[in-house]
C-alpha positions as a printed NumPy array, in Angstrom:
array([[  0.949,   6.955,  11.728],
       [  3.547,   6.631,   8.804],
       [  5.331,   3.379,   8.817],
       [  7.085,   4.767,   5.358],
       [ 10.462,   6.737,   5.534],
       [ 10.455,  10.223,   6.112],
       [  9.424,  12.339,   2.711],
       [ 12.774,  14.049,   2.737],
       [ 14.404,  10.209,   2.316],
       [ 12.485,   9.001,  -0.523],
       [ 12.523,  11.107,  -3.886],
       [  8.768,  10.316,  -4.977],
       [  6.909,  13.591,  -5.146],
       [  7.402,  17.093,  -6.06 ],
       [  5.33 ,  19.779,  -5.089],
       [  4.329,  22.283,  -7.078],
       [  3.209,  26.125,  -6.993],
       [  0.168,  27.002,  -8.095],
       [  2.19 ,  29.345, -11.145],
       [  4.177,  26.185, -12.335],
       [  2.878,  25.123, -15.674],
       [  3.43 ,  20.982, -17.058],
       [  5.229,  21.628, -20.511],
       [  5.062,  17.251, -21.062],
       [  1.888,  15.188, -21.928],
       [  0.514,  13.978, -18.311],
       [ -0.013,  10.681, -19.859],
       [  0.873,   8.441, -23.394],
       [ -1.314,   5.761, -22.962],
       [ -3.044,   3.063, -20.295],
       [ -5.912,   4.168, -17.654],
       [ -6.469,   7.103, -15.003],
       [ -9.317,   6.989, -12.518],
       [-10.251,   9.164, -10.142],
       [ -8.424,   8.951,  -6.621],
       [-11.097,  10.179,  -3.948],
       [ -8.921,  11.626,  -0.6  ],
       [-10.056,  14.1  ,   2.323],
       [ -8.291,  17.682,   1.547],
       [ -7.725,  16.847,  -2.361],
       [ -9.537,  18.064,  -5.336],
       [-12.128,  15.469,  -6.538],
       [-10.42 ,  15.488, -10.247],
       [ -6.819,  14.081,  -8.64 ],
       [ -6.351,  10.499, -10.387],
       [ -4.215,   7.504, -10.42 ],
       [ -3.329,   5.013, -13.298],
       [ -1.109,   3.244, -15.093],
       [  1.238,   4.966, -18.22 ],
       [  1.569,   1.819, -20.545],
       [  4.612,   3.645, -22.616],
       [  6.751,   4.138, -19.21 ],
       [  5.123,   1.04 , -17.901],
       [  5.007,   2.92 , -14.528],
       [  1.815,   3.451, -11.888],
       [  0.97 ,   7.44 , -12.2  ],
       [ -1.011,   9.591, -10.1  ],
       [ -1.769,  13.545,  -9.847],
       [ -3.275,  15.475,  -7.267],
       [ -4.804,  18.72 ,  -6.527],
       [ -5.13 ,  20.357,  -3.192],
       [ -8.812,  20.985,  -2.765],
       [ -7.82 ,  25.068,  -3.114],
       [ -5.292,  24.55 ,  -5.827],
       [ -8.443,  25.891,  -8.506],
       [ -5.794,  25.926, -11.758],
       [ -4.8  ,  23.317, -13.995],
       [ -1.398,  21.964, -12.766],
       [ -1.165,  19.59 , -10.528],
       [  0.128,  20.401,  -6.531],
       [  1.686,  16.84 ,  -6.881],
       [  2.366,  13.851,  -9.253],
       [  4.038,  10.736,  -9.768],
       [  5.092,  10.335, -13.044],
       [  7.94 ,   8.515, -14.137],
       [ 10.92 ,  10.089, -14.348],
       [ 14.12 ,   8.729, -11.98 ],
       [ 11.04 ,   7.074,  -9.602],
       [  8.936,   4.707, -11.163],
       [  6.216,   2.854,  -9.884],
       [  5.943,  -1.269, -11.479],
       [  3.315,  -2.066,  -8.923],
       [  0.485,  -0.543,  -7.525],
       [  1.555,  -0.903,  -4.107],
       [  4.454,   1.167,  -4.23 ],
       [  2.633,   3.947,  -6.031],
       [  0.495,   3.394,  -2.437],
       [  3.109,   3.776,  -0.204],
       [  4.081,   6.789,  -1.781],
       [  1.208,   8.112,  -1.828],
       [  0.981,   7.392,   2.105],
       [  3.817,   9.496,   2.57 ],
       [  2.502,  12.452,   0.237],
       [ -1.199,  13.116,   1.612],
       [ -0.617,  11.435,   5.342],
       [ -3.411,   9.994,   4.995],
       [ -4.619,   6.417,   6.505],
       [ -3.396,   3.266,   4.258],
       [ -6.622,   2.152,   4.558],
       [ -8.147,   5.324,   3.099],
       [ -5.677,   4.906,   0.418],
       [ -6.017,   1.427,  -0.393],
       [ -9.836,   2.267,  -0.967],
       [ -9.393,   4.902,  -2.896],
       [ -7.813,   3.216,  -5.518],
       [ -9.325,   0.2  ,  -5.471],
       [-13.215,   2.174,  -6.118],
       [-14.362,   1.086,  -9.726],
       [-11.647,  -1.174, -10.4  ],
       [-11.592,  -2.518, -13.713],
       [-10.369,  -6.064, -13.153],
       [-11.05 ,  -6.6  ,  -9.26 ],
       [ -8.907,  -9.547,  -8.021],
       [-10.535, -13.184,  -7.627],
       [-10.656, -13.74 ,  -3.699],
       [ -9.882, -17.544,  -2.996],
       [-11.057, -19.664,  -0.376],
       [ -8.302, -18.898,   2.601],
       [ -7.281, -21.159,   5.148],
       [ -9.99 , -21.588,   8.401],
       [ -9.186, -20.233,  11.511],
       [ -7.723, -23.388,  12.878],
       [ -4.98 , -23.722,  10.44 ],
       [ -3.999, -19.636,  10.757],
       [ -4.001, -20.773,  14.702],
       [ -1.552, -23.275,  14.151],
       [  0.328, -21.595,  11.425],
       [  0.403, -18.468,  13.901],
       [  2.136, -21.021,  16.767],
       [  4.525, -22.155,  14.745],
       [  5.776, -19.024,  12.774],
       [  6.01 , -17.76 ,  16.668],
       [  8.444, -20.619,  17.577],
       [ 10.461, -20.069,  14.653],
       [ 10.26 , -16.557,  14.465],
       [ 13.052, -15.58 ,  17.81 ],
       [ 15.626, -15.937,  15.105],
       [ 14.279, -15.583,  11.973],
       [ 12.704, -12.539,  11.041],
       [ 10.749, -13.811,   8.377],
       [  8.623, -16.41 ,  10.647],
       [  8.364, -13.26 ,  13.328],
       [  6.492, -11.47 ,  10.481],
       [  4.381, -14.274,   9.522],
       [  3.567, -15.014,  13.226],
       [  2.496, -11.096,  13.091],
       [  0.569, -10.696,  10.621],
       [ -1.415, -13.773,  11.551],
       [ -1.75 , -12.608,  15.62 ],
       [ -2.999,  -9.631,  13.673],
       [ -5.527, -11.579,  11.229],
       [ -6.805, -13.178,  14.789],
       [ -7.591, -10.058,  16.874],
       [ -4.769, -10.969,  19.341],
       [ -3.053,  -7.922,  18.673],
       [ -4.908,  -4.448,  18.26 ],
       [ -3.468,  -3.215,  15.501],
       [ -1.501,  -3.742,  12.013],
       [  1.599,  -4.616,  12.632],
       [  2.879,  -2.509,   9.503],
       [  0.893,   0.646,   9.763],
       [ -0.048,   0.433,  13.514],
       [ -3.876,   1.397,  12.364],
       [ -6.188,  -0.261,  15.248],
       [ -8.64 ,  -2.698,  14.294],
       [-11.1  ,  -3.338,  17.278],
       [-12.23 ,  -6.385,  15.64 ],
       [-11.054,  -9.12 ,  13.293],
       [-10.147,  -7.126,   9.971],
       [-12.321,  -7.168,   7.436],
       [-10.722,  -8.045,   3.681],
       [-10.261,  -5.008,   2.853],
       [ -7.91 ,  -4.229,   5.678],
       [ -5.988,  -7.404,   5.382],
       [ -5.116,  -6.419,   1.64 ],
       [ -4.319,  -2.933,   2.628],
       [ -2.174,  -4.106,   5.199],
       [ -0.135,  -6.467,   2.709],
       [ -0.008,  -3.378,   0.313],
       [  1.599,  -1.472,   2.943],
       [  3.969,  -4.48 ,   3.7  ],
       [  4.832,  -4.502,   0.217],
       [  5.503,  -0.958,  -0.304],
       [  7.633,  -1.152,   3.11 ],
       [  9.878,  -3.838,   1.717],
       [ 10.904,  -1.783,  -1.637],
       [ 11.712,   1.248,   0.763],
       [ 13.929,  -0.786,   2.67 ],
       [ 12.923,   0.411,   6.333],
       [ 13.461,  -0.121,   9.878],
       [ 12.853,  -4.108,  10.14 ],
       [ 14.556,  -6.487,   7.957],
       [ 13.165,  -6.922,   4.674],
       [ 12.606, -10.594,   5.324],
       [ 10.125,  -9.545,   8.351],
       [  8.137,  -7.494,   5.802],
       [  7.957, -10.341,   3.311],
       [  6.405, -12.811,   6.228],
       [  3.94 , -10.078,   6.858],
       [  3.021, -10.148,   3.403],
       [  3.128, -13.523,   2.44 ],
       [  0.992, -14.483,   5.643],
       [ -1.84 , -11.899,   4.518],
       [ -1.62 , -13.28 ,   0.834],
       [ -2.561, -17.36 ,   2.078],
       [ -5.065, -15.806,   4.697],
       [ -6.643, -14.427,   1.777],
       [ -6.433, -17.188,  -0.442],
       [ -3.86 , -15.834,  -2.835],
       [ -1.114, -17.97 ,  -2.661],
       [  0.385, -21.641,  -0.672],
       [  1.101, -21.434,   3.015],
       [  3.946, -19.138,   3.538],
       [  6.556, -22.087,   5.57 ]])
C-alpha cells in the first residue's frame, strides 16, 4: 500500500509517550483544522504555521486521552512548504489510504481550488498514445502515458499508490493521486523523479490546472 519510503528513511515524525509533555507553543500563527482519520482522536489537526512558513499537523491515537500529542509535524529540521508533502508524510505515519488522507484535509477547506475545464476524452486518448511512444526512453512521457491510461480506466489502479479504481476516477482521486505524485518526487523514490513529474503534470491538464504536459 505505501508507495512512500520506509518510516525509518524519512525523518518526519516522532512518536511520543503518553508521559512526554510539549514545553514549545504548538503553533505562532496561520490555521489548524481538524484532520478526521480511522484509529485517531477526533481533535488531531493539520494547518499551516505562518511564522515557520511550514504545513503542521498533530495527532492523537484514539486511546492517547492526555494532552500531548502521539505524533506531530512541526517544523524543526523537516519542514513542510506544500501541502502535499505534509500528505505524504502523513501516508507514511497513520498507513492509511492517500485517498482517505487527501479527504481529510481537504473537508472545510477555506479557499477550495477553482476546477477548470480539462481536456475531453479524445485529446487525453491521443495525448495518452503519444506520451506511450515517447515514453520507452524517457521516463517523463512513461509517466504521463500512466497517469493518463490511469485517468481512462485502462489500467486498474493508480499508478503511484497502486489504490484500485474499478471505474474512471472521480476528481477527487485524480487530485489525490497527483498529491501523492508530488509528495513521491520530494522523497526521491524508486522511479526517476522525471517519471513522477509526468504523472503529475498529466493529472494537473486532465484537471484543468495547467497547459498540456508535452
Amino acid at each position: 500500500m505505501n508507495y512512500l519510503a520506509p518510516r525509518n528513511k524519512v525523518h518526519l515524525a516522532v512518536e511520543r509517550s503518553e508521559e512526554e509533555k510539549l514545553e514549545e507553543p504548538i503553533m505562532s500563527t496561520g490555521f489548524l483544522r481538524a484532520l478526521r482519520l480511522d484509529g485517531w482522536a477526533h481533535h488531531s489537526a493539520w494547518g499551516h504555521d505562518s511564522i515557520i512558513d511550514s504545513y503542521i499537523a498533530l495527532l492523537w491515537r484514539e486511546k492517547n486521552q492526555t494532552d500531548t500529542p502521539t505524533a506531530w509535524f512541526i517544523g524543526g529540521e523537516s519542514r513542510y512548504p506544500s501541502p502535499e508533502l505534509l500528505f505524504g508524510a502523513l501516508v507514511i505515519l497513520t498507513e492509511a489510504a492517500a485517498l482517505d488522507i487527501f479527504r481529510a484535509m481537504s473537508a472545510g477547506d477555506l479557499a477550495p481550488q477553482r476546477i477548470q475545464t480539462g481536456p475531453s476524452l479524445d485529446e487525453i486518448c491521443r495525448l495518452q498514445h503519444e506520451a506511450k511512444e515517447y515514453g520507452h526512453t524517457d521516463p517523463y512521457p512513461c509517466g504521463v502515458a500512466a497517469a493518463l491510461a490511469w485517468a481512462l480506466s485502462a489500467t486498474p489502479a493508480g499508478p503511484v499508490t497502486g489504490q484500485p479504481t474499478p471505474r474512471l476516477p472521480t476528481q477527487d482521486q485524480i487530485e489525490a493521486e497527483r498529491w501523492a505524485a508530488t509528495a513521491a518526487r520530494a522523497q526521491q523514490q524508486s522511479r526517476p523523479t522525471e517519471w513522477y513529474a509526468g504523472v503529475e503534470g498529466a493529472l494537473m491538464w486532465v484537471r484543468g490546472q495547467t497547459h498540456r504536459p508535452f
